[in-house]
Backbone of each chain as nested JSON, in Angstrom:
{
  "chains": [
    {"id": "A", "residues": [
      {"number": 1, "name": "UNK", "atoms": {"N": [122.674, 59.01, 92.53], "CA": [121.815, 60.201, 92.461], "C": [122.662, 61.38, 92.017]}},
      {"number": 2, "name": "UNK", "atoms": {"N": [121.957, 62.239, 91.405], "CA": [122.725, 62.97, 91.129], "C": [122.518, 64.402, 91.156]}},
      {"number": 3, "name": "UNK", "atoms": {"N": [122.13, 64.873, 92.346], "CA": [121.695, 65.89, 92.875], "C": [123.046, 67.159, 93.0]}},
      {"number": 4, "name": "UNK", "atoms": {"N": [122.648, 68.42, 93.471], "CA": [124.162, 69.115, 93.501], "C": [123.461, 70.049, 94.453]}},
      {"number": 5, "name": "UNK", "atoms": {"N": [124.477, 70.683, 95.672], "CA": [124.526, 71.59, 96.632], "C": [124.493, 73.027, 96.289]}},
      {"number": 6, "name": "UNK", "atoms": {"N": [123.58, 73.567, 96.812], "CA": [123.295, 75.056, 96.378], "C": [124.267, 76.169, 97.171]}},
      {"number": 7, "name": "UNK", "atoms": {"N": [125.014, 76.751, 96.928], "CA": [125.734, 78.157, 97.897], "C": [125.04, 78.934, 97.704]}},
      {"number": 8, "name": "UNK", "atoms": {"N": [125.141, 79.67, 98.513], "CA": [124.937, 81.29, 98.353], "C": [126.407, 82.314, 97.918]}},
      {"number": 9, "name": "UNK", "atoms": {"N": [126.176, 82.906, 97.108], "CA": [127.43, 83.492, 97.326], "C": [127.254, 84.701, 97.771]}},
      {"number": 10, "name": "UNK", "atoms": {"N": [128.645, 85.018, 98.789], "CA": [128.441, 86.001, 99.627], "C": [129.446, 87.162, 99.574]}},
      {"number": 11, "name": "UNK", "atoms": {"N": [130.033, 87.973, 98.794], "CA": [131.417, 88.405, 98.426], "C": [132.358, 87.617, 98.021]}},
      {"number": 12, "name": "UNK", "atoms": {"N": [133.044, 87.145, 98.631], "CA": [134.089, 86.239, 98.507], "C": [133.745, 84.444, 98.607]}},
      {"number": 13, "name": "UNK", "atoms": {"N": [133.123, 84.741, 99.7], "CA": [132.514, 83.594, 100.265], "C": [131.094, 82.66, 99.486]}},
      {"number": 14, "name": "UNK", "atoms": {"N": [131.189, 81.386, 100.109], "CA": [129.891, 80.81, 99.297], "C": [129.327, 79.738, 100.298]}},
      {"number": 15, "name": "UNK", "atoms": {"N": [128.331, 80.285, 100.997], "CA": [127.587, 79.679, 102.135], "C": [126.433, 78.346, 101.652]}},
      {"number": 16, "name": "UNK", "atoms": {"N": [127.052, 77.341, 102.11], "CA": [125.917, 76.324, 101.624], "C": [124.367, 76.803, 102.008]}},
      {"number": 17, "name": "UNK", "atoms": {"N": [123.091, 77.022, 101.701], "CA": [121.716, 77.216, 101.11], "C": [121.431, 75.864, 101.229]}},
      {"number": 18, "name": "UNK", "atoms": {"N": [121.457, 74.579, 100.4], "CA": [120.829, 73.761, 100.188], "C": [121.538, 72.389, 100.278]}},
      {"number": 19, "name": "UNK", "atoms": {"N": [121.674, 70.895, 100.493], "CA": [121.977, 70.18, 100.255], "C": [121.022, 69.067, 99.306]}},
      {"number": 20, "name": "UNK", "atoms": {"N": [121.548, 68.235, 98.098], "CA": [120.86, 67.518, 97.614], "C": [119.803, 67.53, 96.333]}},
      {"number": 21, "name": "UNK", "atoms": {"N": [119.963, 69.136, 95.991], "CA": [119.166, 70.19, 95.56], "C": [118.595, 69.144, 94.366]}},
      {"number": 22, "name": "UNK", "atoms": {"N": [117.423, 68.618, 93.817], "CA": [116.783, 68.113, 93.031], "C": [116.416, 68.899, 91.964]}},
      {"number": 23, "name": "UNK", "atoms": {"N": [115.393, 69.645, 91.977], "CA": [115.016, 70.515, 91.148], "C": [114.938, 72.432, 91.444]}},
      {"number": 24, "name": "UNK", "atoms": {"N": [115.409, 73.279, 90.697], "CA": [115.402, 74.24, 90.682], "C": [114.308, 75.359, 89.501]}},
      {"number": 25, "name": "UNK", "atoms": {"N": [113.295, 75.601, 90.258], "CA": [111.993, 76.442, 89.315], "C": [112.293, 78.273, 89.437]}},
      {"number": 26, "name": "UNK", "atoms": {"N": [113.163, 79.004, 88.416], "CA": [112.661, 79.832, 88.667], "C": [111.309, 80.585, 88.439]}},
      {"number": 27, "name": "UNK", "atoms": {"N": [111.184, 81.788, 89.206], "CA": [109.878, 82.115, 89.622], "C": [110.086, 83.683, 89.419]}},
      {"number": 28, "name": "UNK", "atoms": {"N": [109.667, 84.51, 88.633], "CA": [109.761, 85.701, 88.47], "C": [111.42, 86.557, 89.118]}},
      {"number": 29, "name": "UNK", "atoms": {"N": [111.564, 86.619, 90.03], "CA": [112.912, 86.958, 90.791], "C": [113.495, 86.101, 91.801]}},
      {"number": 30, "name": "UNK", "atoms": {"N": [112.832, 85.166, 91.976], "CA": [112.996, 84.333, 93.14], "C": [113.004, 83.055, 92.52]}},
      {"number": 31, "name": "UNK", "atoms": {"N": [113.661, 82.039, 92.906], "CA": [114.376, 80.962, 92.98], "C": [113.903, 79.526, 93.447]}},
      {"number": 32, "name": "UNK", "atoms": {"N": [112.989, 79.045, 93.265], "CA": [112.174, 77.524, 93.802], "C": [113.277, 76.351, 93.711]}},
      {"number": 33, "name": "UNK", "atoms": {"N": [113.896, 75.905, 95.432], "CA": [114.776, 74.866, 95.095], "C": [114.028, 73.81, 96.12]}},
      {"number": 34, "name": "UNK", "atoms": {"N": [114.134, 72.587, 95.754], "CA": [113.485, 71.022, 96.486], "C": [114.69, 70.438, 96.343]}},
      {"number": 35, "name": "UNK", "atoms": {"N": [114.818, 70.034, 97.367], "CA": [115.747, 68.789, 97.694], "C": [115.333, 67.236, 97.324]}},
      {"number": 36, "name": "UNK", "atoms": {"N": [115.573, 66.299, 97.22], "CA": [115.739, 65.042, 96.527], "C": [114.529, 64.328, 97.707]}},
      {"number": 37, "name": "UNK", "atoms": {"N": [114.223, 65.177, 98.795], "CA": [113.836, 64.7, 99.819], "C": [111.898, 65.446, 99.986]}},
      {"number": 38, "name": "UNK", "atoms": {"N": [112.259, 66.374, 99.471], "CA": [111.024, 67.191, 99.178], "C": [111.141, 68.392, 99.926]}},
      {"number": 39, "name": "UNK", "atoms": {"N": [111.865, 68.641, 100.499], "CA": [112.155, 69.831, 101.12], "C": [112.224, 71.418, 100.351]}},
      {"number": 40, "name": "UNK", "atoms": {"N": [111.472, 71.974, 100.564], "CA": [111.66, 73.651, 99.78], "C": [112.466, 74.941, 100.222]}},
      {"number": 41, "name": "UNK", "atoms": {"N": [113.315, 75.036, 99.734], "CA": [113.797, 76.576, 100.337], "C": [113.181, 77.663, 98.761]}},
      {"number": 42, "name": "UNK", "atoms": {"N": [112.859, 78.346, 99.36], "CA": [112.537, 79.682, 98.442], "C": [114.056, 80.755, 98.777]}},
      {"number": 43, "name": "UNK", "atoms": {"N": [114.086, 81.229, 97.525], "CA": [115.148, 82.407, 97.623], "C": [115.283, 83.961, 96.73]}},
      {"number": 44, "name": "UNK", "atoms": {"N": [115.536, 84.745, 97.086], "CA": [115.227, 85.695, 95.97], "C": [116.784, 85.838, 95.752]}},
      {"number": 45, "name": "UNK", "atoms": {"N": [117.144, 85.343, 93.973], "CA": [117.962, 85.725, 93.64], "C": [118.179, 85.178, 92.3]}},
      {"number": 46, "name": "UNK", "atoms": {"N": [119.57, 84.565, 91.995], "CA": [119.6, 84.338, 90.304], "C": [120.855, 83.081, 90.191]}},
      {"number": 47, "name": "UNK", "atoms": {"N": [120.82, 82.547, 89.415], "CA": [121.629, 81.622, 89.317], "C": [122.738, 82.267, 88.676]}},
      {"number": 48, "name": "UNK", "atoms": {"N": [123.997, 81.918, 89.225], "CA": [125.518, 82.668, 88.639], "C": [126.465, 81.462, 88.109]}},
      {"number": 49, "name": "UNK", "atoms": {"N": [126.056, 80.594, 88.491], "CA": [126.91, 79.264, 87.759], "C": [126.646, 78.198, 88.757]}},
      {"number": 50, "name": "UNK", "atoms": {"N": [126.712, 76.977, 87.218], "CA": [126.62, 75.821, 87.639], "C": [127.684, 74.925, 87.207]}},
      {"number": 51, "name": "UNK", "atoms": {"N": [128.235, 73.992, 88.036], "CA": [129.244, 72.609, 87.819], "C": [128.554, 71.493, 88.113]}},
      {"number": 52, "name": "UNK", "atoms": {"N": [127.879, 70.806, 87.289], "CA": [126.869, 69.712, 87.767], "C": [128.171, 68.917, 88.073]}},
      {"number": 53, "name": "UNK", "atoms": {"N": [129.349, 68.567, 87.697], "CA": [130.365, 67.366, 87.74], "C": [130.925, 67.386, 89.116]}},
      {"number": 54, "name": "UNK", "atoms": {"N": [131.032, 68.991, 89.636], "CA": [131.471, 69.009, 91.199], "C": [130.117, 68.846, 92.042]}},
      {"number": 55, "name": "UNK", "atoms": {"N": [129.069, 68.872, 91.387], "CA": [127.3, 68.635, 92.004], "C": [127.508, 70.258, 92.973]}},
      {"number": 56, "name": "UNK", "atoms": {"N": [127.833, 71.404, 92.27], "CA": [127.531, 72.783, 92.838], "C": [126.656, 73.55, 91.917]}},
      {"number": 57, "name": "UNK", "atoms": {"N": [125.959, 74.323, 92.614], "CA": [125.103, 75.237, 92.059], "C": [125.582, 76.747, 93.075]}},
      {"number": 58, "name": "UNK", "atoms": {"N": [125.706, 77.852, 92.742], "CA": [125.982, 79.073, 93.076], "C": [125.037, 80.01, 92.628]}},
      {"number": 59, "name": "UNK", "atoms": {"N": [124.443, 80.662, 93.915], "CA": [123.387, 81.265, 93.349], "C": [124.018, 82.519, 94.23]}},
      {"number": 60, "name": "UNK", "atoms": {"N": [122.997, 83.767, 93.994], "CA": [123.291, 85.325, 94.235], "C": [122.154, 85.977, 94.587]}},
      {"number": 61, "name": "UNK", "atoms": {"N": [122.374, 86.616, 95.919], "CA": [120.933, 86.413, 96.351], "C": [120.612, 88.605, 95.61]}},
      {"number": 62, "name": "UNK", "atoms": {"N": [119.509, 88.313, 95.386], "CA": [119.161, 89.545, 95.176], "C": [119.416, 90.97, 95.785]}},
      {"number": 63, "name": "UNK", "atoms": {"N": [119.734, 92.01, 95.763], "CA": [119.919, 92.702, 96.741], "C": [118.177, 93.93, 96.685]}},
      {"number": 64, "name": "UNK", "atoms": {"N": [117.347, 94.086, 97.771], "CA": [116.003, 94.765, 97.847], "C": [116.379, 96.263, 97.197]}}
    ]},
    {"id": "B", "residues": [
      {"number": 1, "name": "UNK", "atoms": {"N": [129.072, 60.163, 86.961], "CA": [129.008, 61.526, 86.162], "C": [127.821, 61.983, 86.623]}},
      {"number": 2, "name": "UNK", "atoms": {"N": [128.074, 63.235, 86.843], "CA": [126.572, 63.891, 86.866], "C": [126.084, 65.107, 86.094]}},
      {"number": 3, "name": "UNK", "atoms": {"N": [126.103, 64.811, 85.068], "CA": [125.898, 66.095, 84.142], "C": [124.412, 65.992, 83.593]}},
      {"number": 4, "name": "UNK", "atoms": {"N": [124.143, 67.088, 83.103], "CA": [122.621, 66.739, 82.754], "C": [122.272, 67.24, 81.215]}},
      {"number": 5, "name": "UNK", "atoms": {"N": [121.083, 67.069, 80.714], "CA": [121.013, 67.0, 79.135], "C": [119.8, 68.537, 79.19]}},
      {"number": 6, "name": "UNK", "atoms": {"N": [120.65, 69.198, 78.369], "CA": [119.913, 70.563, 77.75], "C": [119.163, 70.701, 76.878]}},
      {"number": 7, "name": "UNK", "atoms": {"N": [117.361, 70.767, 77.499], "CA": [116.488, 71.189, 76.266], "C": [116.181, 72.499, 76.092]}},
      {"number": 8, "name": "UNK", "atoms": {"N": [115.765, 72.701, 74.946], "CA": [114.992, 74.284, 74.796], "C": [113.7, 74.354, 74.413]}},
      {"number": 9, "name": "UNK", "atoms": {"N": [113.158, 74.931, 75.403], "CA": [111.67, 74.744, 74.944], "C": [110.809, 75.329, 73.591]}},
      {"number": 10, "name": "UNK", "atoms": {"N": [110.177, 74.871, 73.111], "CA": [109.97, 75.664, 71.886], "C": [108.155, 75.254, 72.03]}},
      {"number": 11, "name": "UNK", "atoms": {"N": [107.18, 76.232, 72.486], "CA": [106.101, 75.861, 72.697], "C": [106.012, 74.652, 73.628]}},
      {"number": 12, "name": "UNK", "atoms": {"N": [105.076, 73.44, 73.094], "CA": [104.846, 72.362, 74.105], "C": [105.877, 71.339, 73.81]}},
      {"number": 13, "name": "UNK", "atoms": {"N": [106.827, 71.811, 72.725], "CA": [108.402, 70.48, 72.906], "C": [109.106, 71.117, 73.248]}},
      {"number": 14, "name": "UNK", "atoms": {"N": [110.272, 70.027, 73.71], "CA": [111.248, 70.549, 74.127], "C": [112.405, 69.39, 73.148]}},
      {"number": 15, "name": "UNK", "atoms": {"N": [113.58, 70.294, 72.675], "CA": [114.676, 70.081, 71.688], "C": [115.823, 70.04, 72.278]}},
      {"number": 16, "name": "UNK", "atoms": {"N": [116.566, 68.878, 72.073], "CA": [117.696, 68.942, 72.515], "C": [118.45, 69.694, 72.094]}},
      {"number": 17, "name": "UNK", "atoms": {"N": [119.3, 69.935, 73.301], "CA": [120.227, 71.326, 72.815], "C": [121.74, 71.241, 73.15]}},
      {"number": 18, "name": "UNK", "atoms": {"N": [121.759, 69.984, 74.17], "CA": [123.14, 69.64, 74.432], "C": [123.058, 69.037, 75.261]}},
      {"number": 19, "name": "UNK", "atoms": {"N": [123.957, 67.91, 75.525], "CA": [123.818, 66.412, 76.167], "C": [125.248, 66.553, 77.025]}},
      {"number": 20, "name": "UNK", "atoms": {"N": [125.069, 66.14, 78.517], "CA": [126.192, 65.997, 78.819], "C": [126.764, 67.421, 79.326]}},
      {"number": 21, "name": "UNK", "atoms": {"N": [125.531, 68.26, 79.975], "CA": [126.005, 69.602, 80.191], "C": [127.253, 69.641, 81.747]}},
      {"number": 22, "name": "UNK", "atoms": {"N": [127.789, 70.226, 81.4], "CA": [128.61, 69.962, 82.975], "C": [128.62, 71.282, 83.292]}},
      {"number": 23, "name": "UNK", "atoms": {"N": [128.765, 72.617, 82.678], "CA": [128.401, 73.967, 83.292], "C": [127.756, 74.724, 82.868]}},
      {"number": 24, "name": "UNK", "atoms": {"N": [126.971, 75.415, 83.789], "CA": [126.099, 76.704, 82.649], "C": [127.199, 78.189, 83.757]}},
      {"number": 25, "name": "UNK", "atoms": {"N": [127.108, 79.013, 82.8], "CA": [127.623, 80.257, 83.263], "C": [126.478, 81.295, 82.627]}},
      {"number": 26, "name": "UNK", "atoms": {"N": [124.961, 81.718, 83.249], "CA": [124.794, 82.561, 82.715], "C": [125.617, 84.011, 82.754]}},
      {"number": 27, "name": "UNK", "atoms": {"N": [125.096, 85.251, 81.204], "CA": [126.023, 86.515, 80.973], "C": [125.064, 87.085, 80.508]}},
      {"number": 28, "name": "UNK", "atoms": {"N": [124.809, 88.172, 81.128], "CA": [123.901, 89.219, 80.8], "C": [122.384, 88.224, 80.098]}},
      {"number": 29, "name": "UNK", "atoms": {"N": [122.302, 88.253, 78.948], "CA": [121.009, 87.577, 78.919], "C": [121.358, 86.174, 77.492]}},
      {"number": 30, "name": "UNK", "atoms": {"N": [122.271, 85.939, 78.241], "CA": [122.81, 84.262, 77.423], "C": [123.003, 83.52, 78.439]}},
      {"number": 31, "name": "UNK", "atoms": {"N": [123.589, 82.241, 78.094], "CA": [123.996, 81.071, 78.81], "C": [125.101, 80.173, 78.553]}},
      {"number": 32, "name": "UNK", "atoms": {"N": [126.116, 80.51, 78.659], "CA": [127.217, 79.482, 78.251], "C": [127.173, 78.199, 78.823]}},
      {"number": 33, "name": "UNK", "atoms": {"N": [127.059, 77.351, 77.976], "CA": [127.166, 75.938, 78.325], "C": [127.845, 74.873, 77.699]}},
      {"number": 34, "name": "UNK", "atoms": {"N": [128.392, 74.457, 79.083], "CA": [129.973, 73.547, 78.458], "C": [129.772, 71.916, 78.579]}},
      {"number": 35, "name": "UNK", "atoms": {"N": [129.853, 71.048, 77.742], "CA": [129.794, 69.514, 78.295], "C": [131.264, 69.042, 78.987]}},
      {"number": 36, "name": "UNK", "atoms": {"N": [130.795, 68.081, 78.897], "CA": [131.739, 67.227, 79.882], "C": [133.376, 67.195, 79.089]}},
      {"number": 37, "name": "UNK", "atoms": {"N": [133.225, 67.387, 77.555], "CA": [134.261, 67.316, 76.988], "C": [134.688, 68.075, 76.836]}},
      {"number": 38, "name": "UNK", "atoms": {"N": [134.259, 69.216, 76.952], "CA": [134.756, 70.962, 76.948], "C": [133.968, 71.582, 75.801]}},
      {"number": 39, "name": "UNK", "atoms": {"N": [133.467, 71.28, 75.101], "CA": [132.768, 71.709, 73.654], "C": [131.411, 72.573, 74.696]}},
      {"number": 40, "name": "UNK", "atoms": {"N": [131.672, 73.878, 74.033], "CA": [130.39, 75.077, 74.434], "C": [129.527, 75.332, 73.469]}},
      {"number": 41, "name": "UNK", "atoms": {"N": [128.843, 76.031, 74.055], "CA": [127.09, 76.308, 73.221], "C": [126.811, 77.709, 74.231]}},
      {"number": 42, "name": "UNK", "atoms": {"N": [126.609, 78.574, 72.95], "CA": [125.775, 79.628, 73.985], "C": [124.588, 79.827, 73.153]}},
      {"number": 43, "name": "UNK", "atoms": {"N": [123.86, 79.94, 73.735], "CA": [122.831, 80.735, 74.277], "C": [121.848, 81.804, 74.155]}},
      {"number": 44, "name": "UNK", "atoms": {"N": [121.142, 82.571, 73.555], "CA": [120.68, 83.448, 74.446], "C": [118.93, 83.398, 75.071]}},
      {"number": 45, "name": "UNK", "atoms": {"N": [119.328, 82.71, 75.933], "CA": [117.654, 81.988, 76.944], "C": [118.123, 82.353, 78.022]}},
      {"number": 46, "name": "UNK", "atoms": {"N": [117.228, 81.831, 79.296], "CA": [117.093, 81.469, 80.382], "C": [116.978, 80.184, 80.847]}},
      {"number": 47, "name": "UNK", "atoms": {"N": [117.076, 80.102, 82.046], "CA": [116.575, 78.594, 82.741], "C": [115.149, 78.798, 83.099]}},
      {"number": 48, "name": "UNK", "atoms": {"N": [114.336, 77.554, 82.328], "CA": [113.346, 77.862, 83.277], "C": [112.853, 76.887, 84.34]}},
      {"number": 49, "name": "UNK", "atoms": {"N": [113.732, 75.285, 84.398], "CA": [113.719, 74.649, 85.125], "C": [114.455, 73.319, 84.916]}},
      {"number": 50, "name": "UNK", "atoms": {"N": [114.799, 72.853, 86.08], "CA": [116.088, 71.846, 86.339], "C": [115.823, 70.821, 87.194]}},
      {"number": 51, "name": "UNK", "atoms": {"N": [115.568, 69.383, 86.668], "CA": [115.273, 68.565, 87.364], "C": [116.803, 67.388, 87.581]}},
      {"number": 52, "name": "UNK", "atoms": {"N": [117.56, 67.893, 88.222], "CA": [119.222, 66.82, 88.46], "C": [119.059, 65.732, 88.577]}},
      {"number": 53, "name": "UNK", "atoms": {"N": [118.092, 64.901, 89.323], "CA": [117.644, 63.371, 88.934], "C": [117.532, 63.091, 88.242]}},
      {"number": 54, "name": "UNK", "atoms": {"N": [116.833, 63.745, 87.381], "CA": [116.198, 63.259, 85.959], "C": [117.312, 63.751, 84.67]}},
      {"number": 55, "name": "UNK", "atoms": {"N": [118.229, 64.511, 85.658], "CA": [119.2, 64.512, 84.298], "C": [118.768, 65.549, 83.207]}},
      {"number": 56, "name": "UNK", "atoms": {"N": [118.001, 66.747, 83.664], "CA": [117.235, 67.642, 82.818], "C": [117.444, 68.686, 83.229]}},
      {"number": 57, "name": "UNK", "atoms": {"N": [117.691, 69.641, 82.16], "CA": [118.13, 71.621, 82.25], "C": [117.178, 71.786, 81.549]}},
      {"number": 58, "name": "UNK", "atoms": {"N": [116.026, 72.922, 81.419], "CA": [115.242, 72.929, 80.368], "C": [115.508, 74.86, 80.58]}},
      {"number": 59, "name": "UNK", "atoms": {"N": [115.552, 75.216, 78.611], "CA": [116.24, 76.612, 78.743], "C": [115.246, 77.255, 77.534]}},
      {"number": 60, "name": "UNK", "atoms": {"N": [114.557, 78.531, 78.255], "CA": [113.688, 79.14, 77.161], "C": [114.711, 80.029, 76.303]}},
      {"number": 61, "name": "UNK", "atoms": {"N": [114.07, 80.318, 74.695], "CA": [115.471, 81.168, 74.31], "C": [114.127, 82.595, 74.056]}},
      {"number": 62, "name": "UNK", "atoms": {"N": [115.225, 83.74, 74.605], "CA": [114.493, 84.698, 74.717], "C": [114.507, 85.331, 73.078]}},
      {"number": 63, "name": "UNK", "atoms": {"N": [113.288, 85.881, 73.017], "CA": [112.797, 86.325, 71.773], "C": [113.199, 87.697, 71.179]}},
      {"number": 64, "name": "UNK", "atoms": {"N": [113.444, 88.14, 69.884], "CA": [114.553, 89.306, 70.123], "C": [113.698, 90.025, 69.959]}}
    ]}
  ]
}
């Protein structure tokens, strides 16, 4: 399978968000991620890079 | 390997655009994208959705 783990990034830091992450829909400002399992997290933010080969996704959460 | 294959949508097809993606770095309103061999492609689209099972990035290119 070949799914990849979502962070958050947080300053420095990059807080796992998601495991398994299947598909990713964005949605006007916000972020539609499902897990391989069917699971949904919603997020408001933007994608900042991806390494499908390390299976990471880094996302940035919006600031209001 | 888990890299996935880059289309661009163009109306109701979608065109390959690069096989074997291993990173996207979006930049301001492009997308750098690198395969597995190091050979890049930019961009200037969005994501508009990512299915990692299926091995699919699908990237609108924004209109100037």
């Amino acid at each position: 399978m070949c799914e990849a783990n979502a962070f958050l990034k947080n300053g420095d830091r990059e807080e796992l968000l998601l495991e398994s992450v299947d598909k990713i829909t964005p949605e006007a400002d916000t972020l539609v991620l499902e897990d391989i399992f069917g699971q949904r997290k919603i997020v408001r933010g933007k994608i900042v890079g991806m390494a499908l080969v390390e299976h990471k996704i880094v996302i940035e959460e919006l600031q209001p």
